[in-house]
ROTI-505358 format. One record per residue (C-alpha): x, y, z. Coordinates in Angstrom, 2 decimals. Example, Ala and Ser with C-alpha at 12.3 -4.5 7.8 and 13.67 -1.06 7.14 Angstrom:
<ropas>
<xx: 12.30&yy: -4.50&zz: 7.80>
<xx: 13.67&yy: -1.06&zz: 7.14>
</ropas>
This chain:
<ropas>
<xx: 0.00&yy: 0.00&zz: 0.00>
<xx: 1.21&yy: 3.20&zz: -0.77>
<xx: 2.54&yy: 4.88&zz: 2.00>
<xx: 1.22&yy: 8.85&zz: 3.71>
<xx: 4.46&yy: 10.49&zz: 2.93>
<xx: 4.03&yy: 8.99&zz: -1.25>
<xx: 0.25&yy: 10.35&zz: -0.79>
<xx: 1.50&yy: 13.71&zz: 0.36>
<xx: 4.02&yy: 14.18&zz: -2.20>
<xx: 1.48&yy: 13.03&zz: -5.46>
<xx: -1.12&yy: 15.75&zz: -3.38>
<xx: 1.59&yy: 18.29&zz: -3.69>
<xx: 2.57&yy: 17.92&zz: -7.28>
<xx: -0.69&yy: 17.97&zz: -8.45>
<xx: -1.58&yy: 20.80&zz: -6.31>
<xx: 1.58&yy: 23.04&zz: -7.23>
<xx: -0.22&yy: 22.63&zz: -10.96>
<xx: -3.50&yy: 23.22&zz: -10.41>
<xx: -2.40&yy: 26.25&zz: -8.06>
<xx: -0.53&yy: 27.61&zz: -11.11>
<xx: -3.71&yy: 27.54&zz: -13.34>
<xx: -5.47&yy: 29.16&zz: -10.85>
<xx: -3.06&yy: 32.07&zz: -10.47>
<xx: -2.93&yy: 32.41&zz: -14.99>
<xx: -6.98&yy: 32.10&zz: -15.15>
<xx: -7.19&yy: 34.52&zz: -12.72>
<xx: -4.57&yy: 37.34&zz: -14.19>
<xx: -6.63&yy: 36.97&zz: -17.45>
<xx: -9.83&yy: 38.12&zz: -15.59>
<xx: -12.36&yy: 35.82&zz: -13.95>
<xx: -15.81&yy: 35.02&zz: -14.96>
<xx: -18.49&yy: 33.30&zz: -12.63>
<xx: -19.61&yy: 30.53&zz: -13.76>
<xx: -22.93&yy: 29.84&zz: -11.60>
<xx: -24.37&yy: 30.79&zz: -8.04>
<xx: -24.59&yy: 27.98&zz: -5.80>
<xx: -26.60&yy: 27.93&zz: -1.88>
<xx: -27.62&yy: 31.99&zz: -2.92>
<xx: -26.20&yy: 34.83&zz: -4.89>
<xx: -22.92&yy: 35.10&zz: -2.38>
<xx: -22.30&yy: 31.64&zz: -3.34>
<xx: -20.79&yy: 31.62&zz: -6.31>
<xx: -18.37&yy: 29.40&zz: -9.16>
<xx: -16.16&yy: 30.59&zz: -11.56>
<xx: -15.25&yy: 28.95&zz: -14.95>
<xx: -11.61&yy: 28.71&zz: -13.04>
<xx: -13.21&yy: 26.70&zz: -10.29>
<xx: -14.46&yy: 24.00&zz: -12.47>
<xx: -11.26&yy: 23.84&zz: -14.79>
<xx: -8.79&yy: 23.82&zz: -12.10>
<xx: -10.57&yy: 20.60&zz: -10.45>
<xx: -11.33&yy: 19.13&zz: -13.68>
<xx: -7.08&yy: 19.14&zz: -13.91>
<xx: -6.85&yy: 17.68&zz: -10.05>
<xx: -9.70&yy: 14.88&zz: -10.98>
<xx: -7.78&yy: 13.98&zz: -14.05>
<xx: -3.65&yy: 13.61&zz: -12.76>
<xx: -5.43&yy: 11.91&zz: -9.97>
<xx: -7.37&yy: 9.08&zz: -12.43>
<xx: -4.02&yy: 8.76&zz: -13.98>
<xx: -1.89&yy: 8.36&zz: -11.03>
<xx: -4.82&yy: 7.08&zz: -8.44>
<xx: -7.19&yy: 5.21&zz: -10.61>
<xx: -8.48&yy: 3.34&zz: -7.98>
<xx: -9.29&yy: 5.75&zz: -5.42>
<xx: -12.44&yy: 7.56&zz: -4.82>
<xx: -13.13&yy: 11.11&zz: -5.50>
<xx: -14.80&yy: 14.05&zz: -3.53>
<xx: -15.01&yy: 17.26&zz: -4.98>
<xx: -16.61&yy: 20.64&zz: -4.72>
<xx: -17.64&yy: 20.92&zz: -8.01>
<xx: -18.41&yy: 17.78&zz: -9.68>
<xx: -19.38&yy: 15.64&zz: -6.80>
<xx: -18.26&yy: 12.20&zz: -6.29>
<xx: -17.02&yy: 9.30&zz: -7.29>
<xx: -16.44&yy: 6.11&zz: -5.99>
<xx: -13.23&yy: 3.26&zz: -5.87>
<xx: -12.10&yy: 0.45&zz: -4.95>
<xx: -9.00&yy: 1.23&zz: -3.11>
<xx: -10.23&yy: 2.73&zz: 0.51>
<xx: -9.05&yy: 5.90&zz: -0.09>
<xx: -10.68&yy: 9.15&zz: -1.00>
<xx: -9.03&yy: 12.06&zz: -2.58>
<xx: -10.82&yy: 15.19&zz: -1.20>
<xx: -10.50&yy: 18.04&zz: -3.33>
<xx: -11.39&yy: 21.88&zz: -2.81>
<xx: -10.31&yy: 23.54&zz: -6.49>
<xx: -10.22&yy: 27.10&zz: -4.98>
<xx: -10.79&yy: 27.35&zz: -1.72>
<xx: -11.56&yy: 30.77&zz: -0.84>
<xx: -13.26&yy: 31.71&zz: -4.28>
<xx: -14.69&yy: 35.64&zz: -3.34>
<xx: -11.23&yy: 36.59&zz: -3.00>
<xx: -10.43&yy: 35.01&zz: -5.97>
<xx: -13.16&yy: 36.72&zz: -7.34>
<xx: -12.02&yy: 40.33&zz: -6.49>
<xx: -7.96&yy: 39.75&zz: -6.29>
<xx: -7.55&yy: 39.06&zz: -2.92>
<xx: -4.74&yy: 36.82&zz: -2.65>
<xx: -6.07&yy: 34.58&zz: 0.02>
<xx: -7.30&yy: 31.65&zz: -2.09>
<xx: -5.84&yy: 28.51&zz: -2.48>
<xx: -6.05&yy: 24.78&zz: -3.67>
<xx: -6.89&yy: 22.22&zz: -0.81>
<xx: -5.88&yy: 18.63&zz: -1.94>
<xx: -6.23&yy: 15.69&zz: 0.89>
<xx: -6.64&yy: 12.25&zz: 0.99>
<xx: -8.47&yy: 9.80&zz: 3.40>
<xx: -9.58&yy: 6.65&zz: 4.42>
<xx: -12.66&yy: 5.49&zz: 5.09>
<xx: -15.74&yy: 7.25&zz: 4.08>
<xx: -15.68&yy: 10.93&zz: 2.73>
<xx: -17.32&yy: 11.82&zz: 5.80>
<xx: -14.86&yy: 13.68&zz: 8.76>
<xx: -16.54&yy: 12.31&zz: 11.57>
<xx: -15.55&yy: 8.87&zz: 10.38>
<xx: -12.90&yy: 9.34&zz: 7.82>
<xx: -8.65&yy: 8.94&zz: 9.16>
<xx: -6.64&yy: 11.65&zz: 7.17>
<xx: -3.46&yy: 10.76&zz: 5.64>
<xx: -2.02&yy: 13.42&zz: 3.79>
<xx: -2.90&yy: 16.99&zz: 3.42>
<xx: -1.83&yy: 19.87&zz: 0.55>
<xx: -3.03&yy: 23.39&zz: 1.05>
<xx: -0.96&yy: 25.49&zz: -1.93>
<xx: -1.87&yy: 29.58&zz: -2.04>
<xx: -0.20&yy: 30.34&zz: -5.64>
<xx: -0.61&yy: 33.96&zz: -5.35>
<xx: 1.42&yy: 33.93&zz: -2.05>
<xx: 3.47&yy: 31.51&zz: -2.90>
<xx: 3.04&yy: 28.85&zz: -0.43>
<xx: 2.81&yy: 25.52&zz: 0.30>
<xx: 1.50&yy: 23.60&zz: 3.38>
<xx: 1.68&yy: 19.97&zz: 3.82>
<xx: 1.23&yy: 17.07&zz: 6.04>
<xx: 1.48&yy: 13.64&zz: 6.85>
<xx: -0.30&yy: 11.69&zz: 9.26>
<xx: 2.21&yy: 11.34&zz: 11.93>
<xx: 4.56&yy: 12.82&zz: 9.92>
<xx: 4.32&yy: 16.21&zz: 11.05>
<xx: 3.13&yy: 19.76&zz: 9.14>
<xx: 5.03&yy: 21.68&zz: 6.95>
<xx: 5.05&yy: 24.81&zz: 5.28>
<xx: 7.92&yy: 24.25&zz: 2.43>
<xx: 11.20&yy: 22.92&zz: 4.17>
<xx: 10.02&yy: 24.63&zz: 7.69>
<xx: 8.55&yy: 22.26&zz: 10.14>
<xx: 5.36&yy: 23.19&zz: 11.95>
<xx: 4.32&yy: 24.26&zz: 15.51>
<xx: 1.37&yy: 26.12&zz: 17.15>
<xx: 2.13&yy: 28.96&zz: 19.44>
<xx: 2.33&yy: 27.97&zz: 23.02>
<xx: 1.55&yy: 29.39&zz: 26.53>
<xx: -1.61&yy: 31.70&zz: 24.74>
<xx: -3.94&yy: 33.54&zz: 26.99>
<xx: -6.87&yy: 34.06&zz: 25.95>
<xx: -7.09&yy: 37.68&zz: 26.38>
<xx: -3.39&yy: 37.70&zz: 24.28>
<xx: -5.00&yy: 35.66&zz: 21.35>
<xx: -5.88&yy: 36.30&zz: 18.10>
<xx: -8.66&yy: 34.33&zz: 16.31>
<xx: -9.97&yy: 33.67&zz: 13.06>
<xx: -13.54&yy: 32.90&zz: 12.15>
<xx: -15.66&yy: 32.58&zz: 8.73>
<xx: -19.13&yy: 33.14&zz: 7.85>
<xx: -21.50&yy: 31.39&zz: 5.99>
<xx: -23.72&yy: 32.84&zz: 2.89>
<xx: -27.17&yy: 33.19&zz: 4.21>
<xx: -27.93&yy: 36.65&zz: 5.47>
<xx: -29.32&yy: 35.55&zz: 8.43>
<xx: -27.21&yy: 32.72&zz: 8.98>
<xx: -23.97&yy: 36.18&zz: 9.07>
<xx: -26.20&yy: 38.06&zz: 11.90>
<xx: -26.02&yy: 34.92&zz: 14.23>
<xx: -22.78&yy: 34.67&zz: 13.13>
<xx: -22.08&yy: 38.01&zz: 13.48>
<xx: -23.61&yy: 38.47&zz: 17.02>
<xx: -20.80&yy: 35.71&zz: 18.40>
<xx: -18.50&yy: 37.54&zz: 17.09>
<xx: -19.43&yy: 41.09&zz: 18.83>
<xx: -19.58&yy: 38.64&zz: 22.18>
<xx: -16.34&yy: 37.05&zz: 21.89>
<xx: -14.25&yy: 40.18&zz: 20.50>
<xx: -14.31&yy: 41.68&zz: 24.08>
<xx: -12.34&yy: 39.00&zz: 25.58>
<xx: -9.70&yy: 37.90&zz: 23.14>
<xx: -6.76&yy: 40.22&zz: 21.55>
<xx: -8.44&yy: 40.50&zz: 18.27>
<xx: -10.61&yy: 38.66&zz: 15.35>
<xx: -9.59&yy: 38.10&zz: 12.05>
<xx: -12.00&yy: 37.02&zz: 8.75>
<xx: -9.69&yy: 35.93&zz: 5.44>
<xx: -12.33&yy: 34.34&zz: 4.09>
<xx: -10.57&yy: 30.91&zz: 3.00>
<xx: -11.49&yy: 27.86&zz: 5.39>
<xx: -8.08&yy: 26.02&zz: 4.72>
<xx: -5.72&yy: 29.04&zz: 4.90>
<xx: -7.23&yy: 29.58&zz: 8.23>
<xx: -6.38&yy: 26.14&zz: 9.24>
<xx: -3.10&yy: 26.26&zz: 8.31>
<xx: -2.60&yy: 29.78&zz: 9.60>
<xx: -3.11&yy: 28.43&zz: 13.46>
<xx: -0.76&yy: 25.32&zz: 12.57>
<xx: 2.00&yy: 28.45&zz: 11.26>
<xx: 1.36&yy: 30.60&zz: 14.29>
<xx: -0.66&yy: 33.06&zz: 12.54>
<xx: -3.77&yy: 32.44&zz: 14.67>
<xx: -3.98&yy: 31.28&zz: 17.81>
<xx: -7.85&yy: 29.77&zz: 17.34>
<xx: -9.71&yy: 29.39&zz: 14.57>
<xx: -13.55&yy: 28.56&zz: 14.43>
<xx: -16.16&yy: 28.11&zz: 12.17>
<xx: -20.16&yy: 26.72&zz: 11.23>
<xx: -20.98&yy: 24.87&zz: 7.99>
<xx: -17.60&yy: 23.40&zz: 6.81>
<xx: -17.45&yy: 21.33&zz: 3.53>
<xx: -15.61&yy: 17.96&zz: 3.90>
<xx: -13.21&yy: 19.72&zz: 1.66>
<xx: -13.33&yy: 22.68&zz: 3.20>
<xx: -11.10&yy: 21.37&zz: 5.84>
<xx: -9.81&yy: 17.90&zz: 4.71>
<xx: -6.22&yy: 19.03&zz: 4.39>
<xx: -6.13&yy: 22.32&zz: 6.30>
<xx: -7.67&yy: 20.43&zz: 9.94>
<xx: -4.43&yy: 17.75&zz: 8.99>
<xx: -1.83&yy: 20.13&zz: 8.82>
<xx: -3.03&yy: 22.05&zz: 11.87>
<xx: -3.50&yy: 18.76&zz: 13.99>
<xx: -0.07&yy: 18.02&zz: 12.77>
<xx: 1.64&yy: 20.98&zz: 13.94>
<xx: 0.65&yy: 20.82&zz: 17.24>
<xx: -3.76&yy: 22.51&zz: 17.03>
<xx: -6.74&yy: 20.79&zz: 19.40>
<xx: -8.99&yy: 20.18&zz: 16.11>
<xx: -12.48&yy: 19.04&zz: 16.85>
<xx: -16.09&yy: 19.62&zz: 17.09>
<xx: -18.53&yy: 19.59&zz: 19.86>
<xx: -18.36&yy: 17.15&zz: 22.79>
<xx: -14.56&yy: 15.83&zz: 21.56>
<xx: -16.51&yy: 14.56&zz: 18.40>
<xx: -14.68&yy: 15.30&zz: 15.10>
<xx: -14.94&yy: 18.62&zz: 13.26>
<xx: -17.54&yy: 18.52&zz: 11.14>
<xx: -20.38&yy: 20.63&zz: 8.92>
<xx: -21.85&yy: 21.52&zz: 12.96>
<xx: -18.22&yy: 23.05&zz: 14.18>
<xx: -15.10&yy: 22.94&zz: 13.52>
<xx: -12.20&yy: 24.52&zz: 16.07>
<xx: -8.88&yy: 24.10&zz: 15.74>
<xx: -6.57&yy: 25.62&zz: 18.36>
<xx: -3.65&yy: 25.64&zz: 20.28>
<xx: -4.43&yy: 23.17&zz: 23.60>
<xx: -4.78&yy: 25.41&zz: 26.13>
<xx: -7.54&yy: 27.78&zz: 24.02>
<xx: -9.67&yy: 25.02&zz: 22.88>
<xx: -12.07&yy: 24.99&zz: 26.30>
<xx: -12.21&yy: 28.93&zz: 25.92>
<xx: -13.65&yy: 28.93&zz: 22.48>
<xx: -16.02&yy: 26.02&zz: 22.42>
<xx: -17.86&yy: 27.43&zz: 25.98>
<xx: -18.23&yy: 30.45&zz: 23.63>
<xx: -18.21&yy: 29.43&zz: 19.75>
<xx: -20.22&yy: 26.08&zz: 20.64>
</ropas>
């Protein structure tokens, strides 16, 4: 069986590509493609092309793994493994050239499903900052040759935490109203707008907590890896795994804090 450091390195070649024709589709102008859960929600041509590349290398190298992808669905194997696949992750700022976007690549066993699945390799590549996050299960995180650890020794009061919100107007003012809550006891709050850059900003030290409603599977497939890796608490509510209800990932000691306020 092929081994999680073989996965990691096929997830990174492939994404390093399909980051680069994100980065050339988008300096010759984007056009949206469709609108998905409402008008906020929206694909661009890019989107579909740049996972149409992943799903392909991945049938060539992979062919008998499964497939889970944002924008055309799944598809199933024979192998145990699932490649879980978010083309551009982050695709509003793609939309208006904000470089935080990026190409989430991870594969797992089991089910596509992350309160059952065991992740084995994680790529998060942001081609318009150049960088590259990786992991292997057990094998630590990465972000290119520089190994990966959470902050330590965090206070709560000292800490600065990242968030998302989801596309439903009314589903932002709940959101929105946690927010103003928690704001007055942490050092600051931060919203990039990219589910698996925020992941892997808590496993780089960026963030010291990072919480969000409504994740995809592939939302968070490689980013929740990498930040487990380097050292993050990542779960849901009651110690289950993240999952579409909540997902948290933070540094030990902050975890508690934020799911008595966030959960």
């Amino acid at each position: 069986m092929t081994g999680a450091l073989e996965l990691r390195d096929i997830a990174e070649t492939i994404a390093r590509e399909a980051g680069e024709l994100a980065f050339a589709r988008r300096a010759e102008g984007v056009s949206i493609a469709a609108s998905k859960s409402s008008l906020e929600d929206v694909v661009t041509e890019a989107d579909r092309e740049v996972e149409t590349l992943i799903r392909a290398r991945l049938a060539d190298l992979r062919p008998d793994d499964a497939f889970l992808g944002e924008e055309s669905g799944a598809e199933g194997g024979s192998s145990g493994l699932t490649w879980v696949v978010d083309p551009i992750d982050g695709t509003v700022n793609y939309l208006y050239g904000i470089p935080d976007y990026c190409v989430s690549i991870a594969v797992v066993e089991g089910e596509p499903d992350p309160l059952t699945w065991s992740a084995i390799a994680g790529v998060v590549f942001a081609p318009a900052k150049g960088e590259l996050f990786r992991a292997a299960a057990g094998s630590g995180a990465f972000r290119g040759d520089e190994r990966l650890a959470v902050n330590t020794d965090v206070r709560a009061e000292l800490a600065l935490i990242g968030t998302g919100f989801g596309y439903a107007a009314e589903k932002r003012v709940r959101q929105a109203a946690v927010v103003g809550s928690l704001i007055a006891e942490v050092r600051d709050i931060r919203r990039i707008g990219a589910a698996a850059l925020d992941l892997c900003s808590v496993a780089c030290g960026r963030l010291d907590g990072y919480y969000e409603w409504g994740l995809n599977p592939w939302d968070q497939a490689a980013g929740a890896l990498i930040a487990r890796e380097a050292g993050a608490r990542v779960e849901g509510r009651g110690g289950a795994p993240s999952d579409r209800e909540l997902t948290i990932a933070a540094v030990p000691e902050l975890f508690d804090f934020l799911l008595e306020r966030v959960g």
